[in-house]
N, C-alpha and C positions, 0 to 999 in steps of 0.2 A: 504493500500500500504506500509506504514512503519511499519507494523508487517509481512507481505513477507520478504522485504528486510532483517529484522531482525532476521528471521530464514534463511537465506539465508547466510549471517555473521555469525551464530551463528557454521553452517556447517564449515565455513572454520575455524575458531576459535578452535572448536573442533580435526577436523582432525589434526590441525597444532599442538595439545597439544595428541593427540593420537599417532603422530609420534616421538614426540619430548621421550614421553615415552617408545617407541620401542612396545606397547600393543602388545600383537596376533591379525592379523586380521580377525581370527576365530571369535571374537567379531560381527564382521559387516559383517558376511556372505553372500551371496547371497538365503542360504537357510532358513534363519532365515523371508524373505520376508514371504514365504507360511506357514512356520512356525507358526509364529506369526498372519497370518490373519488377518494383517487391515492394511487398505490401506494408513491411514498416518504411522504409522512407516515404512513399506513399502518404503516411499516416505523419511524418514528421512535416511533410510540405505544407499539408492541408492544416496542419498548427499554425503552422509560421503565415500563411497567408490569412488563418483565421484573423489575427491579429493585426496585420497590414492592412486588413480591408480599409477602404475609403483613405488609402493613407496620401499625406500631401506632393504637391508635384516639384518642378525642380531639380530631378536626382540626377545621378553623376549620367553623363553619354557613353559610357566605355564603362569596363567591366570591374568589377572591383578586387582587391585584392582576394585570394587561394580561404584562407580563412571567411572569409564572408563566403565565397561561392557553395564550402564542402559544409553550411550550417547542416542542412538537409540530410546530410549523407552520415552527419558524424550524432546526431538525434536521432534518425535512422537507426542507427546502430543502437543507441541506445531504447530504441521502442523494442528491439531485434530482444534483447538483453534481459529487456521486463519482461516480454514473453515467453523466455526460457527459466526467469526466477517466477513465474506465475505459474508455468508448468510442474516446478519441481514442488511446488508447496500445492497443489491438485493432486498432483500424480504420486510423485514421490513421498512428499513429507504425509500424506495421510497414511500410508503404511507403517510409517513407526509407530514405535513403541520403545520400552525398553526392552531389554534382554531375560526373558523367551518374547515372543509376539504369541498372543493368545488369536485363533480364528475363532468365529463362531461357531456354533456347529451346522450341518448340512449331511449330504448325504453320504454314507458310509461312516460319520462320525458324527454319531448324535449327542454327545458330552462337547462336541468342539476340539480343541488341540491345541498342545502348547511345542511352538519352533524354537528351538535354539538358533539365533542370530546373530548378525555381527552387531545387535543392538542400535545403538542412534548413527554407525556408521551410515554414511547417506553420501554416494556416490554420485549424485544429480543434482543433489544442493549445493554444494561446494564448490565445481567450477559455474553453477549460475550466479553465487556472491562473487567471484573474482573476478567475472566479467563485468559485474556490475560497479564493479572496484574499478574497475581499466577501463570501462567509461567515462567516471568521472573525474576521474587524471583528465584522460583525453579533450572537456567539455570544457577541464582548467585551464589545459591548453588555451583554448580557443577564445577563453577571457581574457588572459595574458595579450594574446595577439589584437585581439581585436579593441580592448585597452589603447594598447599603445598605439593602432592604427589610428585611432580618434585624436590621440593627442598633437599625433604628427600633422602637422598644419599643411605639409609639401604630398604627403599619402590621400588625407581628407577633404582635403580645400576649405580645411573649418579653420578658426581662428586656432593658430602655435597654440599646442597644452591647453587649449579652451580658455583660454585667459580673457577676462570681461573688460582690463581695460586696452588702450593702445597700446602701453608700455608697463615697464616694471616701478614706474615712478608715479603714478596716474593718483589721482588723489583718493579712487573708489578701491585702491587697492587692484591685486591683478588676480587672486584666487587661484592658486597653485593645486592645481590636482593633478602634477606631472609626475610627481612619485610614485603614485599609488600601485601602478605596474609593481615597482618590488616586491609589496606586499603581496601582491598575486602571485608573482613567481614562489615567495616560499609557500604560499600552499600550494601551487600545482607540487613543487618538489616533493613535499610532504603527502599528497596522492600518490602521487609516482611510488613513494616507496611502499605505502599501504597497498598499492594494485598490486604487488609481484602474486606470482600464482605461488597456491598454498597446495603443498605435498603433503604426503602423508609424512608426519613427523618419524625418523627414522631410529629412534630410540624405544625400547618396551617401558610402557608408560607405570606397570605395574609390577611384583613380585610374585601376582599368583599363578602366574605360566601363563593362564588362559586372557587375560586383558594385557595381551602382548602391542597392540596398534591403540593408538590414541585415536581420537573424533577428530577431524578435519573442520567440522561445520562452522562447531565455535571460532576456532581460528579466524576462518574466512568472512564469518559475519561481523566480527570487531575491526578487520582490516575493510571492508565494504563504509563500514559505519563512518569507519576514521575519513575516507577518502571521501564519505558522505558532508562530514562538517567543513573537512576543505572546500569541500565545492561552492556548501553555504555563501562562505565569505568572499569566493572569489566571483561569485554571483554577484554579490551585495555592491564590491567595489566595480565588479563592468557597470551594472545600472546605476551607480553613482557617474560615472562619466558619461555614459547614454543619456541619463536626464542633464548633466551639465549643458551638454554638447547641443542638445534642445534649447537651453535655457539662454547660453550665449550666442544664438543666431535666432531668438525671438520665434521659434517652433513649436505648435500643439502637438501633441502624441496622437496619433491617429486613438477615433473611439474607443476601439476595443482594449486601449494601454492606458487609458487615461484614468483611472482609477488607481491602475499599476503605478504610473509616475507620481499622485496623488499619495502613496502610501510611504515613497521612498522619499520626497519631499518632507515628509510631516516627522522623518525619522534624519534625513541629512538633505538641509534644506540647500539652493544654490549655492557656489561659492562666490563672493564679492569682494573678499579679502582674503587674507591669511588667516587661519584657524587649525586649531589640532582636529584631526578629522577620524584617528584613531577609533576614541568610543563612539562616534555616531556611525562608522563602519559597522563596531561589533555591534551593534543595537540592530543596525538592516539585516547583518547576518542572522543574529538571533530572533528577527521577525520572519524570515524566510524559514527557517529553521520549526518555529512555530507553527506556521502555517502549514508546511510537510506534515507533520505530528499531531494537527488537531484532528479531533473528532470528526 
């Protein structure tokens, strides 16, 4: 449920940084569904354009950079992702139990039966969380980049670093949100390292002969989770520069975002001057964060 929700954000995040850049939206075509032939990118297009609808005119004549083009492809994967962790909690995870698995009973065995098994080991869960893990690095990625493609004033044709005044001496201040990239980069890094894939640990995790292999699942699921909070943040800080980047070229977010930029506003409002931007960071994070995890 909080890997939906997550590419569900991850759509409006994207789009709000696809507009902010003026991209062509030749990018997220409608034709590109049959196109491409599969039915989560399919399903990632049809986000992104949910989102774009009625959006303003203006945008760039020529293609935009590699990172904007592969949105599609790289949420794509990530819808690819949720329906192999959605499968394995249907399919797979309703089979456990612990160690015996009782069946019910039926016929030729009217008491039921009890199997000796490998217990909570689960061979289907495991690499569905690492993928979901290697997702969200990947999606870090893409905030990282596309970050810093806004900032660049020669990449974007937007005002250098989104700066509100002409210069650095301006009386309104210039509002520096040229940093924030780093702070993206250490959590994509810190995804990166949470996504490595999870082996069966190679030590016997017990003394009684028979609980010789440890569970995989737990592993994978705390390394999913970790690569889940990074992503939070590095969400929080792209649509911090997306609504900037709106904000210093006097732009409405098309309908379907404006709630969305409304939300991240009331948590880190325009920049005009200088200010520590750190805790109103962690706060959008922690609002994003929330939202994944409500009821």
């Amino acid at each position: 449920m909080a890997a939906r929700r997550r590419v569900r954000l991850a759509e409006k995040v994207f789009a709000l940084s696809i507009e902010a850049f003026r991209a062509p939206l030749e990018h997220y075509d409608p034709a590109l569904d049959a196109l491409w032939g599969d039915e989560h990118e399919a399903a990632a297009l049809r986000g992104l354009r949910e989102f774009l609808a009625s959006t303003g005119t203006g945008r760039r004549n020529y293609q935009a950079p590699v990172s904007y083009r592969i949105v599609p492809r790289i949420l794509g994967h990530a819808h690819r992702a949720l329906a192999s962790a959605e499968r394995a909690a249907t399919v797979s995870l309703a089979s456990i139990s612990d160690n015996p698995v009782y069946i019910p009973p039926g016929d030729g065995h009217p008491l039921g039966r009890c199997i000796s098994t490998g217990g909570y080991h689960n061979a289907m869960a495991t690499p569905s969380l690492d993928d979901l893990a290697a997702i969200w690095a990947d999606i870090c990625l893409l905030c990282d980049r596309h970050a810093s493609k806004l900032l660049n004033g020669k990449v974007s044709l937007l005002p250098d670093l989104l700066l509100t005044g002409r210069d650095w001496s301006d009386s309104d201040g210039h509002g520096n949100v040229g940093y924030v990239p780093m702070a993206i980069t250490g959590y994509l890094e810190q995804a990166k390292l949470a996504a490595q894939r999870t082996f069966i640990p190679g030590t016997e995790s017990a003394g009684a002969g028979q609980d010789d292999v440890a569970t995989t699942v737990f592993l994978a699921w705390t390394k999913e989770a970790r690569a889940g909070r990074c992503l939070y943040a590095a969400m929080a800080m792209l649509a911090v520069i997306a609504s900037q980047a709106l904000h210093v070229t006097k732009r409405v977010a098309p309908p379907a975002l404006q709630s969305f930029v409304a939300d991240i506003r009331s948590i880190v409002p325009p920049v005009g001057g200088d200010r520590v931007l750190g805790p109103e960071l962690a706060n959008l994070a922690e609002l994003f964060t929330g939202q994944v995890f409500e009821e």
